[in-house]
N, C-alpha and C positions, 0 to 999 in steps of 0.2 A: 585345852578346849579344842573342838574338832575344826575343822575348817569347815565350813557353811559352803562354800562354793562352790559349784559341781562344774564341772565340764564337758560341754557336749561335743560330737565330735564336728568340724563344721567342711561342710563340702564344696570345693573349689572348681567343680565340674558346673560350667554355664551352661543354662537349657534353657539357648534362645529360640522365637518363634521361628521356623521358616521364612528368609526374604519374601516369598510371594503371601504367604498369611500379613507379615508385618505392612506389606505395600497397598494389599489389598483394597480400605477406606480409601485411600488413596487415590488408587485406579479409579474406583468408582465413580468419586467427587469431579475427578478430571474426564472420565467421559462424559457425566454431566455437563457439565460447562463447555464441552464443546458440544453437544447437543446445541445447546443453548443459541453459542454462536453462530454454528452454520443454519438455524431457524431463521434467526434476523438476517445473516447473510450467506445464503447458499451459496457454496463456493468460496467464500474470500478465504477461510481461515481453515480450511482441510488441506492446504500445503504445508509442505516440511520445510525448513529452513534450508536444507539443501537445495530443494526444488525452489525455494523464493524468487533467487535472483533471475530465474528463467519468466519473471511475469509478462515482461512485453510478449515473452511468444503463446503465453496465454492469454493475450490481448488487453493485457492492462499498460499500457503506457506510463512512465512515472510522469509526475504532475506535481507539480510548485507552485502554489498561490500566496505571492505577496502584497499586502495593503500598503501604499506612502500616503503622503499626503495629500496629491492629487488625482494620484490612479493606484488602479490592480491590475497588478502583470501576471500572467500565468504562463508557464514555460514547460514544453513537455517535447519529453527525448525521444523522439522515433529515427533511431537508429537504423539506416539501409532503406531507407525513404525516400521518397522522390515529391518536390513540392506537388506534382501535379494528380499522386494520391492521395492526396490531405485534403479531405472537407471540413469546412467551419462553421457553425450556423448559431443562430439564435433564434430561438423561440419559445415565448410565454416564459421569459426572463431566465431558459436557462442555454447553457453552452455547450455547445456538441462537437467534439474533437474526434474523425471517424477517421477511416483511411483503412489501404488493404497495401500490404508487402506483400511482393511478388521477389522471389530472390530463386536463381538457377547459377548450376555451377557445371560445368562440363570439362574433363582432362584427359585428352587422348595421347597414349605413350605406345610405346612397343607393348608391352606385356599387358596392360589391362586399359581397359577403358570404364571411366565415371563419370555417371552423371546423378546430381541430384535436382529437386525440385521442390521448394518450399512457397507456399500460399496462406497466407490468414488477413482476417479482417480485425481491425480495433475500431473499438468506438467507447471514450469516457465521458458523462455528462456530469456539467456542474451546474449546480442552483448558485446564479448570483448573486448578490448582494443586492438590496436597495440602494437608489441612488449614482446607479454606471448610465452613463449618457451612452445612449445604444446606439447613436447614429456619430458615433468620432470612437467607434473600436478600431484600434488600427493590427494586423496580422504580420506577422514578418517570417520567414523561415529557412536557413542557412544550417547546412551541413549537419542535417537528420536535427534541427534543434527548432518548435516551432513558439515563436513569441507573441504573443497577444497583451495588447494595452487597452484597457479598459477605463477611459476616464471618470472619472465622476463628477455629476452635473454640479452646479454649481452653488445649489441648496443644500448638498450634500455637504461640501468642503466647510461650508458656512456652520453647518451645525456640530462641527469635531469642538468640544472645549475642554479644557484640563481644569480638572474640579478639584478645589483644596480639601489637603485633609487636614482634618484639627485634632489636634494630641490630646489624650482623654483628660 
């Protein structure tokens, strides 16, 4: 009897897309979504991770908001600051952390002379909470680090409760 089975010849040559065809949806999807992002927030999110850690000299300050159980502290790094650039304020319940770094460097040698000069402004605003007693905020600010306590009045503290859960 013949053998039925034929054999074809089969070919081991892979004929993949081009990288940039294969990436292509891709790219797209992702310059969407930053569309997207710097619409809501022009600016925050068109930095590279490289460039991130340079925020304060884009004027964003780092800022830590923690809740206990009698107050919110907020704690925010301005590095090469001097207390007496830092403004603090409060109004229509939110916080305003502004201030301007002035920083000069000057080095006079035999062969060359330098000088630099750097100037910029920050200012970060927060919406507080409900319930911070605005007349016992207390400020503090030591070595480029400025602290703020924020109490909360006493109707506040009163209504925190821990609510049980019941297993289904």
């Amino acid at each position: 009897m013949a053998d039925m089975a034929r054999k074809f010849p089969v070919s081991t040559e892979k004929k993949a897309a081009p990288a940039m065809e294969r990436w292509a949806p891709f790219e797209s999807l992702r310059s969407e979504i930053d569309r997207v992002f710097n619409d809501l927030t022009p600016g925050f999110f068109d930095c590279t991770l490289a460039r991130f850690p340079n925020a304060f000299a884009r004027g964003m300050p780092a800022i830590d908001f923690v809740e206990s159980d009698k107050a919110y502290k907020l704690t925010a790094e301005l590095p090469g600051i001097d207390a007496k650039d830092v403004e603090l304020t409060l109004a229509d319940g939110i916080l305003t952390v502004k201030g301007e770094k002035h920083e000069s460097k000057e080095e006079k040698e035999k062969e060359y002379y330098l000088s630099e000069r750097r100037y910029g402004s920050f200012q970060r605003s927060l919406q507080l909470p409900d319930g911070v007693d605005a007349e016992k905020i207390d400020a503090y600010f030591a070595n480029g680090v400025l602290k703020v306590v924020l109490p909360k009045t006493a109707n506040a503290q009163k209504n925190d409760r821990k609510i049980a859960i019941k297993a289904g």
